[in-house]
Phi, psi and omega in degrees: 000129200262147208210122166275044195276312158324285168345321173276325148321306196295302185309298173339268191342304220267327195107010157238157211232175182299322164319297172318291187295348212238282188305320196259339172260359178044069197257159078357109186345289180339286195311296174317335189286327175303311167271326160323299178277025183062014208281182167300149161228181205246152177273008165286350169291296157329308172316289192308286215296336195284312194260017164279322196265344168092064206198164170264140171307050347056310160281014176218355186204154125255133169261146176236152192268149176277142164298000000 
């Protein structure tokens, strides 16, 4: 199960925040509910979130193997 729990980390660290990604980069609530909930998102999400934050795919996701 691939898990964003890093992401919330990360976002902290750079100084962004959910408010910031959903008005001024205009990622959509859905999207934010999504990466909360560990769900699918598409890698253009992913692509956007590395270069809002300056970051490695590593720093916003992992996979953990299901128990």
């Amino acid at each position: 199960m691939i898990v964003f729990d890093r992401l919330w980390e990360t976002m902290k660290t750079k100084n962004m925040t959910q408010y910031k990604l959903i008005k001024k980069y205009g990622m959509s609530p859905a999207q934010i509910t999504r990466l909360k909930r560990n769900e699918n998102i598409n890698s253009h999400t992913i692509n956007m979130l590395c270069e809002l934050l300056d970051c490695r795919v590593e720093d916003i996701m992992e996979y953990r193997k299901d128990k």
